[in-house]
C-alpha positions in Angstrom: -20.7 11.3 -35.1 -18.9 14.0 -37.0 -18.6 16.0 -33.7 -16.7 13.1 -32.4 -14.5 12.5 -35.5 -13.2 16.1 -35.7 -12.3 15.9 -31.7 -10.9 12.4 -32.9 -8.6 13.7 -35.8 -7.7 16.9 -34.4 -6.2 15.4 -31.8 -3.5 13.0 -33.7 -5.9 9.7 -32.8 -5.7 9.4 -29.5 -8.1 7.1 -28.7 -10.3 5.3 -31.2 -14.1 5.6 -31.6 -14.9 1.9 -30.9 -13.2 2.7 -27.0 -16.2 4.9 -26.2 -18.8 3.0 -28.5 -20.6 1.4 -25.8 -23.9 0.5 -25.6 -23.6 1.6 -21.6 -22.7 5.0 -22.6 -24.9 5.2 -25.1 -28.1 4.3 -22.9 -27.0 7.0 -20.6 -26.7 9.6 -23.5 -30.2 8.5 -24.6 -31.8 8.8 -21.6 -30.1 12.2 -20.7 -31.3 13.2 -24.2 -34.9 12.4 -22.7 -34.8 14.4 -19.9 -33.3 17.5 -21.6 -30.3 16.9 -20.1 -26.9 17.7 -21.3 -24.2 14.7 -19.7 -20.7 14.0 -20.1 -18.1 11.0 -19.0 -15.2 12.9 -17.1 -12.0 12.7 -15.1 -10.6 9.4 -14.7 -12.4 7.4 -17.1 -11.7 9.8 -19.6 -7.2 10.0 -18.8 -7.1 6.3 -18.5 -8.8 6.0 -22.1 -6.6 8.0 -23.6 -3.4 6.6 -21.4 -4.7 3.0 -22.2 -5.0 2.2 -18.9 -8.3 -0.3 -17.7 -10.7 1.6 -16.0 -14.0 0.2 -14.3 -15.5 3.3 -12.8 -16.8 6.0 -14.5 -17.9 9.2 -13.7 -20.9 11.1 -15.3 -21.4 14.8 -14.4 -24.9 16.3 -15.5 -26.1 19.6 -16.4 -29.0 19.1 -14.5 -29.5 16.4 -11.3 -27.5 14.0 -11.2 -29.9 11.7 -9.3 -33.0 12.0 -11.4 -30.7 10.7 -14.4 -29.0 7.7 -12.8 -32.7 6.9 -11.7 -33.8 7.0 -15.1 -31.0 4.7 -16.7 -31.0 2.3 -13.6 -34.9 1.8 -14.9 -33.4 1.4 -18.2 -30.9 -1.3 -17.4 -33.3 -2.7 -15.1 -32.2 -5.9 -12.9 -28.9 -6.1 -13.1 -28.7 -2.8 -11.8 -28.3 -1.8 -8.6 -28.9 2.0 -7.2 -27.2 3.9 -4.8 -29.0 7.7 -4.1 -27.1 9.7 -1.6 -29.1 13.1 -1.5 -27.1 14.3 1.0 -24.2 15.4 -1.6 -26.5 15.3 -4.8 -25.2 12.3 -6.2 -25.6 8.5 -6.7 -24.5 5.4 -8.2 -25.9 2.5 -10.6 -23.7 -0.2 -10.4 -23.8 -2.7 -13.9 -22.7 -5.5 -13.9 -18.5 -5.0 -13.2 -19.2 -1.1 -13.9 -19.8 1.7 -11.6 -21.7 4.4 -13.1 -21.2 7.2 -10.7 -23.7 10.5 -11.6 -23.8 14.1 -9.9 -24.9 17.4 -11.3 -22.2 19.9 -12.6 -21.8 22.4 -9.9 -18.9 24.7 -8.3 -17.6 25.1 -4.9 -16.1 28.1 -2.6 -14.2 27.4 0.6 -13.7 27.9 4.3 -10.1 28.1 5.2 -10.5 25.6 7.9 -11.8 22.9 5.6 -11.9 21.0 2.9 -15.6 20.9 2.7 -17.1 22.7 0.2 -19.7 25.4 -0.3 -21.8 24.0 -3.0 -23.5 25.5 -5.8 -25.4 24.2 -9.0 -23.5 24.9 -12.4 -22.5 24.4 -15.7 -19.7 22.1 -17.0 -17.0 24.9 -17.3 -18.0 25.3 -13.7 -17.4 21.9 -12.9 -14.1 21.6 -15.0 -12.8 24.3 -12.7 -13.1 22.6 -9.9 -11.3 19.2 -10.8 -7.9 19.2 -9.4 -5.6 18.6 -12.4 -5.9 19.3 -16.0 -5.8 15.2 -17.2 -8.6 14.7 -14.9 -10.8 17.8 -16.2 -11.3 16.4 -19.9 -14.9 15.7 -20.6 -16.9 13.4 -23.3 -20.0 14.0 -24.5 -22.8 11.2 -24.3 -25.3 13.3 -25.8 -26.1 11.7 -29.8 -25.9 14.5 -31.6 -22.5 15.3 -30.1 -21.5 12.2 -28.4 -17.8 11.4 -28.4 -16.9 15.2 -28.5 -13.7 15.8 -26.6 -13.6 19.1 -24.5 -10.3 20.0 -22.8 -10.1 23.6 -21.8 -7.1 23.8 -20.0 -5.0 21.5 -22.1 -5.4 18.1 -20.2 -4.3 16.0 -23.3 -1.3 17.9 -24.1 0.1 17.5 -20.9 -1.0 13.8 -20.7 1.5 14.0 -24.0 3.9 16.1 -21.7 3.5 13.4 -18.9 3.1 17.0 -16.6 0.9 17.0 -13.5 -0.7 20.4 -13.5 -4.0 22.3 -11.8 -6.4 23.7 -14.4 -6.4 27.0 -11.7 -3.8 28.7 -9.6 -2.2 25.9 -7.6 -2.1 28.2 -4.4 -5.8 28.2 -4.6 -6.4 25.0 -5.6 -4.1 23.1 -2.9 -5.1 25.5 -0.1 -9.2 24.9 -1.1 -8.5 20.8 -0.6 -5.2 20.2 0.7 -5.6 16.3 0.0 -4.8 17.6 -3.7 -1.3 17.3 -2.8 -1.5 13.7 -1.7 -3.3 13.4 -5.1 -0.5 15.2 -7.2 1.9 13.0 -5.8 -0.1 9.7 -6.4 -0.8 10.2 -9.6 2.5 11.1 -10.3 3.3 8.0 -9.1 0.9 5.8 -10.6 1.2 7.3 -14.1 4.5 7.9 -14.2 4.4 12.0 -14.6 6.2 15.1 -13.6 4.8 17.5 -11.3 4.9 20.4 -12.6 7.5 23.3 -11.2 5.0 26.0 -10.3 2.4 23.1 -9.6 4.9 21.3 -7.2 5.8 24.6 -5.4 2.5 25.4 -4.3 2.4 21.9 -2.7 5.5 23.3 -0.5 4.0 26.5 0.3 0.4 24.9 1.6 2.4 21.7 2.9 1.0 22.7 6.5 -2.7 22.5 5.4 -2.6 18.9 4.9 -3.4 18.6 8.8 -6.5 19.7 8.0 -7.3 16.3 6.2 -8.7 13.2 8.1 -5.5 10.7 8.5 -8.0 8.2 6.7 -7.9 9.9 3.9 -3.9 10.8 4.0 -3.5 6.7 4.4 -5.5 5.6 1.4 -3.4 7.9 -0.6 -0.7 6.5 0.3 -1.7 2.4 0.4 -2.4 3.9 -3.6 1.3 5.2 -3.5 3.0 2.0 -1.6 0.9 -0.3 -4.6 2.5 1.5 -7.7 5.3 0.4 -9.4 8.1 2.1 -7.6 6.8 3.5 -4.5 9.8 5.4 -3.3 9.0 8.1 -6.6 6.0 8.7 -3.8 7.7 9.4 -1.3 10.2 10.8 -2.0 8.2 13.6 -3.1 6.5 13.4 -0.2 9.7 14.3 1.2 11.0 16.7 -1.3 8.2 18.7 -0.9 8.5 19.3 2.7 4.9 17.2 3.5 6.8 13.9 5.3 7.2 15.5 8.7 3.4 16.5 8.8 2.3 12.8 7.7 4.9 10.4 8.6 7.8 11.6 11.3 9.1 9.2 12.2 10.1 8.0 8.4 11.4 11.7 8.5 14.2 10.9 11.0 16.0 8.2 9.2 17.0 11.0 6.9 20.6 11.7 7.3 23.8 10.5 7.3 26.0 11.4 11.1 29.9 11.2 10.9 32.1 10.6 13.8 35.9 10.2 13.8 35.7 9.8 10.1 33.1 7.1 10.2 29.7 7.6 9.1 26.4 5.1 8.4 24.8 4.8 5.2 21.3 7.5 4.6 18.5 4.7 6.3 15.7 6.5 4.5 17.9 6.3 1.2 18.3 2.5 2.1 14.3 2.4 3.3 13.6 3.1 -0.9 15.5 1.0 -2.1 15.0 -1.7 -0.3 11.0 -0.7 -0.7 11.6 -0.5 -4.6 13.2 -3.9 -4.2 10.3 -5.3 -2.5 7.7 -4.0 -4.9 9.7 -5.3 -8.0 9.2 -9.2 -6.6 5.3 -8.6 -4.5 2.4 -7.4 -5.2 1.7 -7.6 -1.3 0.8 -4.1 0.1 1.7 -5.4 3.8 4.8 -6.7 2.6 5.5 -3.6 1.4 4.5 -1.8 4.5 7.2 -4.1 6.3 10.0 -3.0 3.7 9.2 1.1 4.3 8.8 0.0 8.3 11.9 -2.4 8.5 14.6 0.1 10.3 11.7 2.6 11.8 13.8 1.8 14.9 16.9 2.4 14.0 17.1 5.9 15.1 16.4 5.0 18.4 18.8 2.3 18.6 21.8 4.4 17.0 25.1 4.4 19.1 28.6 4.5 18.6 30.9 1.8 19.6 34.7 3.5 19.3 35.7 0.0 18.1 33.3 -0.7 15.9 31.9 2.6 15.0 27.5 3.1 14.6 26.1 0.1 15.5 21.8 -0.6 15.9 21.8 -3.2 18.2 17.9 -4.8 18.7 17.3 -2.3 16.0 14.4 -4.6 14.8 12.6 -5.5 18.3 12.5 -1.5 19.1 10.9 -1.2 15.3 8.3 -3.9 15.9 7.5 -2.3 19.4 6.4 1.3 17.3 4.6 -0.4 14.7 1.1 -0.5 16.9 1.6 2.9 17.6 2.7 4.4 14.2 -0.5 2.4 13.0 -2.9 4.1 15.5 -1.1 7.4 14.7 -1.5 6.7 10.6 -5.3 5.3 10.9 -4.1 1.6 9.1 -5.5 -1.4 10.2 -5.4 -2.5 14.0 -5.8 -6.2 12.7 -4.2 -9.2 11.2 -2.1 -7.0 9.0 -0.9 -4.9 11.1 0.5 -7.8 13.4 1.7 -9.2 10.1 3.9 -6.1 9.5 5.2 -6.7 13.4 6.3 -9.9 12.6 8.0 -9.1 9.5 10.1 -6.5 11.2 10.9 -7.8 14.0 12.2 -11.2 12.2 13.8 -9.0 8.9 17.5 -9.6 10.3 17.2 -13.5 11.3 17.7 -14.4 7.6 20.4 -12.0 7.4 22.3 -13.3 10.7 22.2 -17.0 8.9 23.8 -15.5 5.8 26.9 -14.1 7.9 27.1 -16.7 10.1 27.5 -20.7 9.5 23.4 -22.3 8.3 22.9 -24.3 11.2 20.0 -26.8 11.0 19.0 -26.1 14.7 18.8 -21.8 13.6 17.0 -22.7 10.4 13.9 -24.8 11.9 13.6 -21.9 14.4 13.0 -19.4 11.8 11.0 -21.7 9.8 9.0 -22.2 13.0 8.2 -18.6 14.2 7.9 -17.3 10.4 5.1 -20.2 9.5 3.5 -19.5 6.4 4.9 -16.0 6.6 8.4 -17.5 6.1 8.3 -16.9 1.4 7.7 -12.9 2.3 10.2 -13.1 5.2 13.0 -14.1 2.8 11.5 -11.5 0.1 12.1 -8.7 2.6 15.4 -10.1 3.9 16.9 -10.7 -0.2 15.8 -6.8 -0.6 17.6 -5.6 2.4 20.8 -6.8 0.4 22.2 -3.5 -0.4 25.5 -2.5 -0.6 28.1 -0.4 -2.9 30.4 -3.3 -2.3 29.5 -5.7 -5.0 31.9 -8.5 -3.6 29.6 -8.6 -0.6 26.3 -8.4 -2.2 27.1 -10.9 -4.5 28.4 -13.2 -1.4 25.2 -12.6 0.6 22.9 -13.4 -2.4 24.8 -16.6 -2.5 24.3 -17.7 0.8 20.8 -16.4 1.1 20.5 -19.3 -2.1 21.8 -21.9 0.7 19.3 -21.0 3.1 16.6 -21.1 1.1 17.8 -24.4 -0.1 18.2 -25.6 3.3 14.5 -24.1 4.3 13.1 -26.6 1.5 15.2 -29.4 2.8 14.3 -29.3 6.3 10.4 -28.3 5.7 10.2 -31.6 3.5 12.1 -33.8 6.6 10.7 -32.2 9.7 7.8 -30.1 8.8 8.3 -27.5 10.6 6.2 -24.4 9.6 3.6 -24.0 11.7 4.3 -27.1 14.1 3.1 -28.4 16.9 4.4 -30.3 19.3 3.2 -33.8 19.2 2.5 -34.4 22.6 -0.4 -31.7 24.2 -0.5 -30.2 27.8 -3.7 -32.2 28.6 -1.8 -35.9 28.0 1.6 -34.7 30.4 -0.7 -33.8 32.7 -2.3 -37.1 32.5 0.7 -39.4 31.4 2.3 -37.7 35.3 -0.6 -37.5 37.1 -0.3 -33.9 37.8 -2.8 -30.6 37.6 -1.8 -27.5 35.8 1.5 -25.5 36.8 4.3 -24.5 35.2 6.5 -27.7 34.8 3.9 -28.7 32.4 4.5 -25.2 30.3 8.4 -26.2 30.5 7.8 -29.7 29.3 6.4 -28.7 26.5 8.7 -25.8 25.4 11.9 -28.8 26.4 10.1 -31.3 23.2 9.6 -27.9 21.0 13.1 -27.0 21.3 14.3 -30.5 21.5 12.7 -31.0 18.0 13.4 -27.7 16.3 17.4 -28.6 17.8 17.5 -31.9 16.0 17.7 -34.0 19.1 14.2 -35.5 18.5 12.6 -36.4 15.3 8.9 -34.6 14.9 7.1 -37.6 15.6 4.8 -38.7 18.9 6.6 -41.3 20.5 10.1 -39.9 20.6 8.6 -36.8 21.5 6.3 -38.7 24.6 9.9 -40.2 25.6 11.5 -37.6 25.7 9.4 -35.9 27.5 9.0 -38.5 30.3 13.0 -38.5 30.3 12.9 -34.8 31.0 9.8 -35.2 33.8 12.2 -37.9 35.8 15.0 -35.4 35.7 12.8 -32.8 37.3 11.2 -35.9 39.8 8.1 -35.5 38.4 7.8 -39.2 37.1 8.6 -42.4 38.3 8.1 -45.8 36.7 5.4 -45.9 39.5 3.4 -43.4 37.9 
C-alpha cells in the first residue's frame, strides 16, 4: 500500500486508490504472487483510468507466461469464467463476467522491413514498455501486494496525458516504420481523446506514410470505423490528410480536395464541405453507416464536374454516379459487402431529393415518393440532407432550414393519412392475373406500377377497392378487360 500511495501523491492525485481496488485485480496479483510471478495492468486500461474514461478490457502483461497465469486465475474465478489460450502468440484471455482479462508475457520485438510482424523474444517489463506505441499507453500498475498500485511511467506517459500530446516512447522513425498501422493509431487516438500529435511524432508519420501499404486494408478500416465513431470525425481525417496518408488509404476522398476557378467562378473545397457536413452528422447520430453516407455523399462529384458558361460548375447526377462507386470503394476499403453497405447506397443516392423539395414548391405527390423509396430509412435521410445545409450565406441557410421544417412537417402529415413508408400496393400480381384472366407478362408489371404511382400521386386513396378499380379502369384502357371477363 505505501508503494501505491507515494506513486499516488507524487503524482498530484490522479486517480484515487479505490479506482484500482478491485477484488479482480487483486485475485490476479495473488495468484501471480503464487507463481513467482511479477504482473502489471498496462496500456489502455491504465490512460483511461487516469483520463476517466470507462474501460472494460484490460490488459495484463507478465514477467513470466502469460498463459500459465490466466490459467491459474480462470481456476480461481471458476464458472463464470471463460478461457481463451492462443499459444500460437503466447497469450490468452479470461473473460469475467462484462470484463476481459487479456494476459501475455512481457517480451520485445525486432523487425523485417516488409512486415509488421514481429520477431519475438521473452523479456522484462522495460522491454515490453519499449515496445508499446505511445507513451500514455506504456504506463504500467503493479498487481503484485507488496507493491500493488505502484505507478511506473518511464517515458513520461502521464505528463503528456496532462500535455494532451501523442508521443512514441522511442524514435518515431523507428517506431512507425516497425508497425506502420501506428500511424492509423496516432491519429485515432488523437481523435478519440482529443490530443495533439506531437511535431516530431507527427513528422515521422509523413516520412513512413508509404509503409502503411504494408497493412492489411482490414486493419486500415477498423481504424477508421474507430475514427468515423468519435466525436468529430473530420479531426481524423483531416490528419489523415495533412499528413500525406489519404491518397494511400482513401483516393478517391483525396480528389475532392480543391477548389478550380474559371472566368472568375469557382465551387466551394467538397472535401472541406465533406467535414463539415460529416461533423454535422456525427453531432445529431450515433449511426456509424450514417456517417459513412455523410463522408460518401459527393464521392461522385469529381466525376460529374463540368462547366456550364451560363451557369458556371454544375454536378449534374452527382449523387447516382456516387451511389454507383460505393460497391466498389467498399470492396477496395474491405467494409461490409452487406445490408450496410446498400444502406450507404441508398443514402447517397437519395441525399439531394430532400434538398430539391426545399428549393422547389413541397408537392404532396414528390413527398409520398420519397417517403416511399426511403421507408424506414427516411429519419437518417433527412439527418443527412439538414447536414448538407452549408453555406457562408446565412440568408439562405436560414431559408432552407425553414423549409426543410415544412417538409418534415408534411412527411408526418402524409405518413399519418396514407401510410406510405414501406407500402405496398393493395392489390398483388397474383389477383390481376386472376381478376383478367390472364398469365404472367408485362401488362401485369405495369398494372401494378399504374396503382403504385396512382396512390403515391394522390389520385387514389391507399385502400383495396379504389385501388382494384382503378386498376380494372386502367386494364379496359389497354383492352385487357371487359365486363365479360
Amino acid at each position: 500500500m505505501r508503494s501505491f500511495l507515494t506513486a499516488y501523491y507524487y503524482h498530484n492525485m490522479l486517480y484515487e486508490y479505490k479506482d484500482i481496488d478491485l477484488p479482480i485485480l487483486h485475485t490476479i496479483g495473488h495468484e501471480a504472487d503464487l507463481l513467482g510471478m511479477e504482473c502489471y495492468v498496462i496500456g489502455g486500461w491504465v490512460r483511461d483510468l487516469i483520463l476517466k474514461r470507462q474501460s472494460k478490457d484490460i490488459d495484463i502483461v507478465v514477467v513470466g507466461s502469460g498463459i500459465k497465469l490466466a490459467e491459474a486465475v480462470a481456476r480461481r474465478l471458476g464458472k463464470y469464467s471463460h478461457l481463451s489460450v492462443f499459444h500460437t502468440y503466447g497469450t490468452a484471455q479470461v473473460k469475467n463476467r462484462e470484463i476481459e482479462l487479456e494476459f501475455v508475457g512481457a517480451r520485445k520485438e525486432s523487425y523485417r522491413h516488409d512486415s509488421r510482424n514481429p520477431i519475438v523474444e521473452d523479456g522484462t517489463l522495460k522491454d515490453d514498455q519499449n515496445r508499446r506505441d505511445f507513451t500514455i499507453n506504456a504506463l504500467a500498475i503493479s498487481l503484485n501486494e507488496n507493491t500493488y498500485g505502484e505507478l511506473l511511467d518511464p517515458f513520461g506517459g502521464i505528463s503528456d496525458i496532462r500535455e494532451m500530446i501523442i508521443r512514441t516512447p522511442l524514435d518515431p522513425d523507428i517506431t512507425f516504420s516497425d508497425d506502420p498501422l501506428r500511424m492509423m493509431r496516432a491519429i485515432r487516438f488523437a481523435t478519440q481523446l482529443g490530443f495533439y500529435i506531437d511535431r516530431s511524432t507527427f513528422d515521422a508519420i509523413a516520412r513512413n506514410k508509404e509503409r502503411i501499404t504494408i497493412i492489411t486494408k482490414e486493419r486500415i478500416a477498423d481504424e477508421l470505423n474507430k475514427i468515423m465513431l468519435s466525436r468529430r470525425p473530420s479531426v481524423g481525417w483531416k490528419l489523415i490528410d495533412n499528413s500525406g496518408l489519404l491518397p494511400y488509404i482513401f483516393p478517391e476522398l483525396a480528389t475532392l480536395k480543391g477548389i478550380e476557378t474559371k472566368e472568375g467562378k469557382g465551387h466551394k473545397d467538397i472535401f472541406l464541405h465533406t467535414m463539415q457536413v460529416l461533423d454535422n452528422v456525427a453531432a445529431q447520430s450515433d449511426n456509424l453507416w450514417l456517417r459513412w453516407a455523410a463522408l460518401l455523399h459527393d464521392i461522385g462529384k469529381p466525376r460529374s464536374k463540368a462547366w456550364d458558361p451560363k451557369s458556371g460548375w454544375t454536378f449534374y447526377n452527382h449523387n447516382y454516379i456516387g451511389a454507383k462507386m460505393i460497391p466498389r470503394i467498399f470492396k477496395n476499403m474491405k467494409l461490409p459487402q452487406n445490408e450496410k453497405m446498400t444502406y450507404v447506397i441508398k443514402m447517397v443516392d437519395l441525399h439531394m431529393r430532400p434538398i430539391h423539395l426545399i428549393e422547389e414548391e413541397v408537392t404532396d405527390s414528390a413527398v409520398r415518393r420519397l417517403l416511399f423509396e426511403a421507408g424506414d430509412d427516411i429519419d437518417d435521410l433527412m439527418i443527412l440532407c439538414n447536414a448538407d445545409i452549408t453555406s457562408r450565406n446565412n440568408e439562405k441557410v436560414e431559408r432552407f432550414h425553414h423549409n426543410y421544417e415544412i417538409v418534415k412537417q408534411k412527411m408526418v402529415e402524409l405518413e399519418e393519412k396514407d401510410r406510405i413508408r414501406n407500402f405496398q400496393p393493395p392489390i398483388k400480381g397474383d389477383e390481376i392475373m386472376s381478376l383478367l384472366n390472364i398469365q404472367p407478362c408485362s401488362e401485369v408489371g405495369m398494372l401494378k406500377s399504374a396503382v403504385k404511382d396512382a396512390i403515391l400521386d394522390g389520385i387514389i386513396p391507399n385502400e383495396y377497392e379504389p385501388a382494384k378499380a382503378y386498376m380494372l379502369q386502367k386494364a379496359t384502357e389497354m383492352g385487357l378487360y371487359t365486363k365479360e371477363n
